[in-house]
C-alpha positions as CSV (number, residue, x, y, z in Angstrom):
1,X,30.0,-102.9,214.9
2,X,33.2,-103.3,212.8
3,X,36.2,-105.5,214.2
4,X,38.7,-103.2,214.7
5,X,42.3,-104.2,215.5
6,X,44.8,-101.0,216.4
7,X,48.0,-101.0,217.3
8,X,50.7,-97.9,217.2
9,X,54.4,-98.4,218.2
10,X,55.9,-95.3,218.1
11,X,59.8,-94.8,216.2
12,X,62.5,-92.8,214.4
13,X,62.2,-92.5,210.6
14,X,64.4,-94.4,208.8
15,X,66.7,-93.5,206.4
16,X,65.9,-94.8,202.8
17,X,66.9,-94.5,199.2
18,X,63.7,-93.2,197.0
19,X,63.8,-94.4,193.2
20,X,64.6,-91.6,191.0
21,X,61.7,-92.5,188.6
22,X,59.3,-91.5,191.5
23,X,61.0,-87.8,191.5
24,X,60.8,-88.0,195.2
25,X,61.6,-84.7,197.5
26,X,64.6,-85.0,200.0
27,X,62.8,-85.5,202.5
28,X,58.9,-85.8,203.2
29,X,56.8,-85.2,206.4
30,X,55.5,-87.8,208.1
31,X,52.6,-87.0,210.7
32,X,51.1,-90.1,212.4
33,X,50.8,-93.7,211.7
34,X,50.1,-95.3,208.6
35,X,46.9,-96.8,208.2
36,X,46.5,-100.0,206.7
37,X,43.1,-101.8,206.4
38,X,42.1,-105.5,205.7
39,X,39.5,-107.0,204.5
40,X,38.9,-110.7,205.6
41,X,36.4,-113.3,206.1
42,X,35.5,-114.6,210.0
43,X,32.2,-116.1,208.9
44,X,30.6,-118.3,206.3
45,X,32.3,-120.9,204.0
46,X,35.6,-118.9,203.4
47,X,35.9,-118.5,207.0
48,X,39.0,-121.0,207.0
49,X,40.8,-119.2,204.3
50,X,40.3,-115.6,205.9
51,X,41.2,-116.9,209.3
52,X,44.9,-117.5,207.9
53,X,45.0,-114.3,206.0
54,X,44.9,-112.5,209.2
55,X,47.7,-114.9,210.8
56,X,49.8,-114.0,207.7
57,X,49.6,-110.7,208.2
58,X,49.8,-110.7,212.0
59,X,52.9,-112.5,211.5
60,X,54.1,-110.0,209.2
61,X,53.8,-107.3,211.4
62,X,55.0,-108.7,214.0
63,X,58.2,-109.6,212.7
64,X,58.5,-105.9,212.3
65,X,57.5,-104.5,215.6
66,X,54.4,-103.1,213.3
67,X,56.8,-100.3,211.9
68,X,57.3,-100.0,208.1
69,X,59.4,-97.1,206.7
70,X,60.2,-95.9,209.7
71,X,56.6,-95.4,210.6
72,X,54.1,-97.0,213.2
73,X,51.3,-98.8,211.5
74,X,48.3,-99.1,212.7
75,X,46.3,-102.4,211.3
76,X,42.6,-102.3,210.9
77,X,40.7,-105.2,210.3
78,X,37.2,-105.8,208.8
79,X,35.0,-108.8,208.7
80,X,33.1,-109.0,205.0
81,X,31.3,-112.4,205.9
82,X,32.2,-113.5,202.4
83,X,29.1,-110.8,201.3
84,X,29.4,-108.6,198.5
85,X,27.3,-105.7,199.6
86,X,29.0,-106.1,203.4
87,X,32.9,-106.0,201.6
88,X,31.8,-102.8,200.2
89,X,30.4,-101.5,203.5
90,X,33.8,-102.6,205.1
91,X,35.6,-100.9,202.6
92,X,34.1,-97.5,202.8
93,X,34.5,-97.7,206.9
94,X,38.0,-98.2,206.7
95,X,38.4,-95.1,203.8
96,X,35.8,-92.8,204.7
97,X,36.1,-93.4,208.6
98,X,39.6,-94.9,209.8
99,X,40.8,-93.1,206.6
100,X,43.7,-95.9,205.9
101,X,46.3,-95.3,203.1
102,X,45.5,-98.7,201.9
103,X,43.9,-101.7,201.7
104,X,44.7,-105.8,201.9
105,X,42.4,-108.3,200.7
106,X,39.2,-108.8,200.2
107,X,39.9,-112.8,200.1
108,X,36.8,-113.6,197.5
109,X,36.9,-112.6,193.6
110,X,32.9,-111.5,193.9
111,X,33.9,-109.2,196.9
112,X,37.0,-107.6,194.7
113,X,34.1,-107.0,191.8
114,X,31.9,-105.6,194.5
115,X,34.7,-102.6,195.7
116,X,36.1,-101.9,192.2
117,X,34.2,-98.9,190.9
118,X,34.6,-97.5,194.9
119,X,38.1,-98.3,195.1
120,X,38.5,-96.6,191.7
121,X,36.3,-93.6,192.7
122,X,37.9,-93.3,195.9
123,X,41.8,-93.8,194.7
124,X,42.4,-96.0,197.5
125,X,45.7,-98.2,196.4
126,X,44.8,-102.1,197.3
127,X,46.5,-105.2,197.7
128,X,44.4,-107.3,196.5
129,X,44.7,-111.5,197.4
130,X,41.3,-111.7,195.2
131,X,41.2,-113.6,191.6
132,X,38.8,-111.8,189.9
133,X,40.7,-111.6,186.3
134,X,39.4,-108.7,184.5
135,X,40.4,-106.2,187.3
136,X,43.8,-106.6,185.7
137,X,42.9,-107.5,182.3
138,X,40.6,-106.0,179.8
139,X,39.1,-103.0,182.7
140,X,42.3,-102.9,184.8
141,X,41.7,-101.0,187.8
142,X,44.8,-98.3,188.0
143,X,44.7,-98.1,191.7
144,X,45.4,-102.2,192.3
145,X,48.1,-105.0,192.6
146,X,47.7,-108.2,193.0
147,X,50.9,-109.8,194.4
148,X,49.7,-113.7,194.4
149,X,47.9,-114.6,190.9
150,X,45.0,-113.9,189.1
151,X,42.4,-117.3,189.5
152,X,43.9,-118.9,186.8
153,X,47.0,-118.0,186.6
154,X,48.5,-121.5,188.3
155,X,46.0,-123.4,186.8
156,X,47.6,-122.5,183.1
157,X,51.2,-124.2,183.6
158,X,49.1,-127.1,185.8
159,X,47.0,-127.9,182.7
160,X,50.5,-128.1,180.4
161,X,52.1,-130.3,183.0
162,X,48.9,-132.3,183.2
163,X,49.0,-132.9,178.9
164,X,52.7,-132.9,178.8
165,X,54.6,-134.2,182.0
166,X,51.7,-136.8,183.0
167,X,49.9,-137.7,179.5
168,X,46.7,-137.1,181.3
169,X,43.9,-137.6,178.6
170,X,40.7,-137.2,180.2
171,X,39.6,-135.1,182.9
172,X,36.8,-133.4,184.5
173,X,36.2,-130.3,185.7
174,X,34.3,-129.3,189.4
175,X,34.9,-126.3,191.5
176,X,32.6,-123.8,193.2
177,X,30.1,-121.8,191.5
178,X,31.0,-118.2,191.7
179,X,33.8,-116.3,189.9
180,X,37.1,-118.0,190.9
181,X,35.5,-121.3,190.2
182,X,34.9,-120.2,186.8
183,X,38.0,-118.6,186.0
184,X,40.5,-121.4,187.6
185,X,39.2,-124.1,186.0
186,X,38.9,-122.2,182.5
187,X,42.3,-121.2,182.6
188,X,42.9,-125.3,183.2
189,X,40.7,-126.1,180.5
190,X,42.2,-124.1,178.1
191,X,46.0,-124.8,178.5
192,X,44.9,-128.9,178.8
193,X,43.1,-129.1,175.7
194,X,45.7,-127.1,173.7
195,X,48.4,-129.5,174.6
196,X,45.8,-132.7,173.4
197,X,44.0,-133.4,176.3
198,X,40.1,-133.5,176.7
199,X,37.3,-131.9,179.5
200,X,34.5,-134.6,179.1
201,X,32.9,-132.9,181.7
202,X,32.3,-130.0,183.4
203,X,30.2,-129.1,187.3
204,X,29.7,-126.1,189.1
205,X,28.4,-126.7,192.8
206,X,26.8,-124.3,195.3
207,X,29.4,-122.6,197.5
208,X,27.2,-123.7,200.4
209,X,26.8,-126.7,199.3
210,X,26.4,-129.3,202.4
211,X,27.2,-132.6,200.2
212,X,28.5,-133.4,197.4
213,X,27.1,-137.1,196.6
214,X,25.0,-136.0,194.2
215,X,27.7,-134.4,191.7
216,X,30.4,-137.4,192.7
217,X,27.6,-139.6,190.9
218,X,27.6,-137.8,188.1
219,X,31.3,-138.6,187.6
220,X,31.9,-141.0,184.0
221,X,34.1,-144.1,185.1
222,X,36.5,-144.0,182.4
223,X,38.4,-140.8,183.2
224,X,41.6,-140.2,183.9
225,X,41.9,-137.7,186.7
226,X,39.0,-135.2,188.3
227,X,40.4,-131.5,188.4
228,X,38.5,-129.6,191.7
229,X,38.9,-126.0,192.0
230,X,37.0,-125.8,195.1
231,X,37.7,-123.0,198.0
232,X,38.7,-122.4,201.7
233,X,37.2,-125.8,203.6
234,X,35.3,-126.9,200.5
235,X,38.2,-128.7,198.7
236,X,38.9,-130.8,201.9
237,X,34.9,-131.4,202.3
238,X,35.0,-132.4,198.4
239,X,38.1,-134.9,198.6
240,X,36.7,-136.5,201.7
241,X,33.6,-137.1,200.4
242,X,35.1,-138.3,196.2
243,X,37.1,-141.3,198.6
244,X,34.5,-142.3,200.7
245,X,32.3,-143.0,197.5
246,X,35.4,-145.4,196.4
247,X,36.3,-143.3,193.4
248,X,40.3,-142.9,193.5
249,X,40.9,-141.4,190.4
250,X,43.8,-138.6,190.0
251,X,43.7,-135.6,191.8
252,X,44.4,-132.4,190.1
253,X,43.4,-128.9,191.9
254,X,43.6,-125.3,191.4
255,X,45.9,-123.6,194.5
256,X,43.3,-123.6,197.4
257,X,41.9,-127.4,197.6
258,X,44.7,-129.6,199.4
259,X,45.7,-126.2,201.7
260,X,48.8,-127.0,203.9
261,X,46.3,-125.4,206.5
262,X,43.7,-128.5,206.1
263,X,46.2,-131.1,205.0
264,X,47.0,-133.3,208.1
265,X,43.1,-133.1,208.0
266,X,42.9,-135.3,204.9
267,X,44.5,-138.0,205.6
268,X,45.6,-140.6,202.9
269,X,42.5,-139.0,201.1
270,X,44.7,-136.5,199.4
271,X,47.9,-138.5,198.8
272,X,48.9,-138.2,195.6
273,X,47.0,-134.9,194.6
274,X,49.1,-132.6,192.2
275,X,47.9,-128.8,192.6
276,X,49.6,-125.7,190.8
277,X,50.3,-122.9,193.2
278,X,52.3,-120.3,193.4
279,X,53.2,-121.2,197.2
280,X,54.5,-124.0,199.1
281,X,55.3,-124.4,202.9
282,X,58.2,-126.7,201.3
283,X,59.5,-123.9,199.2
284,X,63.5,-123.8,200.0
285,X,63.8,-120.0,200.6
286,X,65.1,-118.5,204.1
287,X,61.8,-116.1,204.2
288,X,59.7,-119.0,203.8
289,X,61.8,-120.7,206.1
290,X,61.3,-118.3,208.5
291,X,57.7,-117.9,207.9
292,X,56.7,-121.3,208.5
293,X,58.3,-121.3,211.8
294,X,56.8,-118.5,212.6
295,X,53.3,-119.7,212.1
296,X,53.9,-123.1,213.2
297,X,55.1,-121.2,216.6
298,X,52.3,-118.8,217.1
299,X,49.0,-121.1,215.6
300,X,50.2,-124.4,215.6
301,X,49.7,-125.3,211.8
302,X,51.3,-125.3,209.1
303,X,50.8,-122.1,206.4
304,X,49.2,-122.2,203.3
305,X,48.4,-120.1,200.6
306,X,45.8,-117.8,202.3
307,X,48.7,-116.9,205.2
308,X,51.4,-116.9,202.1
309,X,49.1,-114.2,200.4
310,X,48.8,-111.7,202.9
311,X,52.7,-111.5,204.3
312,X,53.5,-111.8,200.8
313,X,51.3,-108.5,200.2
314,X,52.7,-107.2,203.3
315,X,56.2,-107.8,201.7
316,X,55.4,-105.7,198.5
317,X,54.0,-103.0,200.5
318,X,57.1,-103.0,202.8
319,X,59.2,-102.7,199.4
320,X,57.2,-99.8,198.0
321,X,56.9,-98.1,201.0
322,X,60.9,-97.8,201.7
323,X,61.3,-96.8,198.0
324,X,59.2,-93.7,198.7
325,X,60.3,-92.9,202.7
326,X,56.9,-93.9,203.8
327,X,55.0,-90.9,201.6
328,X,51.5,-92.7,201.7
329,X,50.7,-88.8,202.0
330,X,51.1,-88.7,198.2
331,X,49.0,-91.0,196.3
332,X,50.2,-90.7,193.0
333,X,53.7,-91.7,193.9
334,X,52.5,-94.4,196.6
335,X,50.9,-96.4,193.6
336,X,53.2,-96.0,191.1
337,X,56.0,-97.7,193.8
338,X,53.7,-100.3,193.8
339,X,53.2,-101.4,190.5
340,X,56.8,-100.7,189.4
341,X,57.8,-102.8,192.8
342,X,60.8,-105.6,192.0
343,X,61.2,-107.8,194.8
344,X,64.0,-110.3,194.1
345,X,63.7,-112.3,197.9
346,X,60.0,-112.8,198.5
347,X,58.5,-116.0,200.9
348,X,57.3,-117.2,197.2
349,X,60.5,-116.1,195.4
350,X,61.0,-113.4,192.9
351,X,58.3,-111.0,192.4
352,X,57.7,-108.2,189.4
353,X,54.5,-106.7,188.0
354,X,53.2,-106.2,184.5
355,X,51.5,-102.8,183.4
356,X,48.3,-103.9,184.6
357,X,49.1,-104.3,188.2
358,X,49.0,-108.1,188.1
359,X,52.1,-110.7,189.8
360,X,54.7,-112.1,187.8
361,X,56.7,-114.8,189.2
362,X,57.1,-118.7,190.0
363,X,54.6,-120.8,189.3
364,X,54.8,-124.9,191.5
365,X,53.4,-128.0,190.5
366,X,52.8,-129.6,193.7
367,X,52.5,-133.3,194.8
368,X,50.9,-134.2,198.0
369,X,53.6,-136.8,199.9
370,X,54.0,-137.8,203.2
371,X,57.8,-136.3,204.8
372,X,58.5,-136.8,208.6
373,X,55.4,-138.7,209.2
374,X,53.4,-136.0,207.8
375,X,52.1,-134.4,204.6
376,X,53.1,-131.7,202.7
377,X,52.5,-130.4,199.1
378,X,56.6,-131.0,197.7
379,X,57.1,-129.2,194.6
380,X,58.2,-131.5,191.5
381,X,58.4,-128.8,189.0
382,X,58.7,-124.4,188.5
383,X,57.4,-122.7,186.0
384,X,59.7,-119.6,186.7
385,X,58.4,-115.9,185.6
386,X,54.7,-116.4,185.1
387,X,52.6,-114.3,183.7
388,X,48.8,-114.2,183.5
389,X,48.5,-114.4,180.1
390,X,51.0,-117.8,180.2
391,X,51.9,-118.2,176.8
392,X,49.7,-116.6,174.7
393,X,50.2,-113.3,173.1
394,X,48.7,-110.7,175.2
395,X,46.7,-108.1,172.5
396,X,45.1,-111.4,171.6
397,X,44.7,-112.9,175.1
398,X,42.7,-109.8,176.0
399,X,40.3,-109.6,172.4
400,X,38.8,-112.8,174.2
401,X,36.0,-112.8,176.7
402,X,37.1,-112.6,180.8
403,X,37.1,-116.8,181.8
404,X,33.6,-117.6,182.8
405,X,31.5,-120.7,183.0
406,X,31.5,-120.7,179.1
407,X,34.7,-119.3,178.1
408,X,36.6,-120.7,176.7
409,X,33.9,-122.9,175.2
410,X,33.8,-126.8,176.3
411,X,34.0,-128.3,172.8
412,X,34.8,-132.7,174.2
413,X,32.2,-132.6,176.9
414,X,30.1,-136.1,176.7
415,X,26.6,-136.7,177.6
C-alpha cells in the first residue's frame, strides 16, 4: 500500500505578476489543488537522509499554511526503500494515479536513473535532490531541475581548496559503491590532482556494508588526509569506526558524511573534518535562520543537507509557480518557469540555472568546530556562483565520459 500524506486548505488566488517571456494569459483557471508528489526513502541505509527530506519539506509547507500561488496543495508522499525498480513504481502511482503536477526527490542517484526515461515519457516536471550527473549533462532530461548540486559539484572547489588553501598532497579516496560515490569522489579527484595533489588510493564499499575494518586496514600510513564520500548514516558509521582503529589522519568529505543531522552523534570523532557543501545550518541568511529554528522546534535536531534540499526545492517551486499564477495546468510553461527560475534569497543563498536544468550558486568549505558547547559545520570559505562544470570549459567538459569508478582515470594510485 503506498504512504499517502493529503492535506487541502482551501483559499483565494493570489494576485501575481507572470514573466512576459512565459506569454502568460491574464488570467488562468484554477480547478482544485495542486498535486505535488515526493519520493523519499523510510527504509534501508538512506533511511536517515530521506527521514529529513520529508521534515524539510513538511516544514516548508507548513510555513505556508500548504498554499502556494494562491492554491491548496496537496502533498503526496511515497516510500522508494532506496530500490530502483520500487522508485519507479512510486513514481508511476503518484502520475498515473494521484495524477500530481510534479514531483520532489527521489533522494538516491540510482533511483533518479531508474525514473528518467518515465519521467521523460510521461512529461512530469521534477525536482530532483538526486546526483546522478548525466541527467543534466551529456543526456539532459528536458523535463528536470535540480536545485541542490549535481554529486560532484561541491566536491570540485573542495578538491582546489584541499591543493591550494591546505597544501594537502596525498589523499585517498572511499565512498559508497553506487553512482554518487563514483561521481563525488571523481569530481574530487580531478580538481585535486590538477592543482598538484595525488589519489594514492582509491575504495569503493558496499552500501550495506556492516563494517568497515577491513577497508580502514587497507589505508597506507603515510597519507595526508582520507577523503569519504559516504551516504545518509554511513559517513557517521565510517568516521566512528576510522578513530576507533587509531588512525587520525585529516578528514575531507563530499556534502553528506559529517550531516548536521548525525553530528552531535560523532563526537570529537569528526572534529576537524572539512566537507564542501552547498549548505550549512551556520549559513548567516534570515531563511536559513528561520529554518533552523523551525526544525530545531518541530524535530529536535539540527537540519542538514537532506532537510536543506527539499525546502530548498520547495522554494524554487514556490518561485516558479507565482511567476505563472499557479498554471501547473499548462506544462510547457510550468517547466520553462522552472528552469528560467532566479531566486536571489534562498535558505542556501542565490540560486540560478544553466540550460541544462542543473543549480548554480554558492559553493562552502566547511570545518567541523565546536560553538556553544556543541558542533556545527562553520563555513571558512565560498566559492560563490558554481557551476557543475567548475572551471572547465563546458563543450569540452561534456566530450568526456559521465564520472564513474574509472573516470577520470587514477594515474598516482600505489600498490
Amino acid at each position: 500500500m503506498p504512504i499517502s500524506r493529503r492535506t487541502v486548505v482551501k483559499g483565494a488566488l493570489a494576485a501575481g505578476v507572470a514573466s512576459q517571456t512565459l506569454k502568460l494569459p491574464a488570467a488562468v483557471a484554477q480547478a482544485g489543488p495542486i498535486r505535488v508528489g515526493f519520493l523519499t526513502v523510510k527504509t534501508g541505509p538512506l533511511a536517515s537522509g530521506g527521514l529529513q527530506m520529508e521534515q524539510g519539506l513538511t516544514v516548508f509547507f507548513k510555513e505556508r499554511n500548504n498554499m502556494l500561488a494562491g492554491r491548496p496543495v496537496e502533498l503526496h508522499t511515497q516510500d522508494t526503500a532506496g530500490n530502483p525498480a520500487q522508485a519507479r513504481t512510486k513514481t508511476q502511482e503518484l502520475v498515473e494515479r494521484l495524477r500530481v503536477s510534479c514531483i520532489i526527490g527521489p533522494l538516491a542517484a540510482f533511483e533518479a536513473l531508474a525514473i528518467d526515461d518515465y519521467i521523460r515519457s510521461s512529461q512530469t516536471p521534477i525536482l530532483t535532490v538526486a546526483g546522478a550527473e548525466d541527467m543534466t549533462q551529456r543526456k539532459p532530461n528536458p523535463w528536470l531541475v535540480r536545485p541542490s548540486s549535481t554529486s560532484a559539484q561541491p566536491s570540485h572547489p573542495l578538491g582546489e581548496y584541499a591543493a591550494k588553501d591546505l597544501n594537502i598532497k596525498r589523499v585517498a579516496c572511499l565512498a559508497d559503491d553506487f553512482a554518487f560515490g563514483w561521481e563525488n569522489v571523481a569530481g574530487f579527484q580531478r580538481v585535486f590532482e590538477d592543482n598538484g595533489g595525488k589519489v594514492v588510493q582509491k575504495l569503493f564499499t558496499p552500501l550495506n556494508a556492516p563494517d568497515y575494518g577491513t577497508y580502514i586496514a587497507q589505508l597506507k600510513p603515510n597519507l595526508d588526509a582520507i577523503y569519504t564520500g559516504h551516504a545518509g548514516s554511513n559517513g557517521f558509521k565510517f568516521i566512528k569506526q576510522l578513530r576507533e582503529y587509531g588512525n587520525r589522519k585529516q578528514i575531507l568529505g563530499g556534502f553528506t558524511p559529517v550531516d548536521e543531522s548525525l553530528l552531535q552523534q560523532m563526537g570529537d570523532d569528526a572534529l576537524g573534518a572539512i566537507t564542501g557543501n552547498w549548505y550549512s545550518a551556520e549559513l548567516d541568511f534570515p531563511i536559513n535562520k528561520r529554518f533552523v529554528a523551525a526544525i530545531q522546534r518541530d524535530y529536535k535536531v539540527d537540519p542538514g543537507v537532506y532537510a536543506a534540499e527539499t525546502y530548498l526545492c520547495g522554494e524554487v517551486l514556490e518561485h516558479a509557480l507565482k511567476e505563472i499564477r499557479g498554471n501547473v495546468e499548462d506544462k510547457a510553461v510550468f517547466m520553462k518557469a522552472l528552469k528560467v527560475a532566479k531566486v536571489p534569497e534562498t535558505l542556501r543563498g542565490p540560486v540560478s540555472f544553466d540550460k541544462f536544468g542543473n543549480v548554480v550558486g554558492n559553493i562552502y568549505m566547511r570545518k567541523v568546530e565546536r560553538k556553544g558547547g556543541k558542533l556545527v559545520n562553520a563555513v571558512v570559505k565560498t566559492y560563490p556562483d558554481v557551476s557543475q562544470f567548475w572551471k572547465y570549459n563546458e563543450e569540452e567538459f561534456l566530450k568526456s565520459p559521465v564520472y564513474s569508478r574509472d573516470f577520470p582515470p587514477a594515474k598516482n594510485l600505489e600498490n
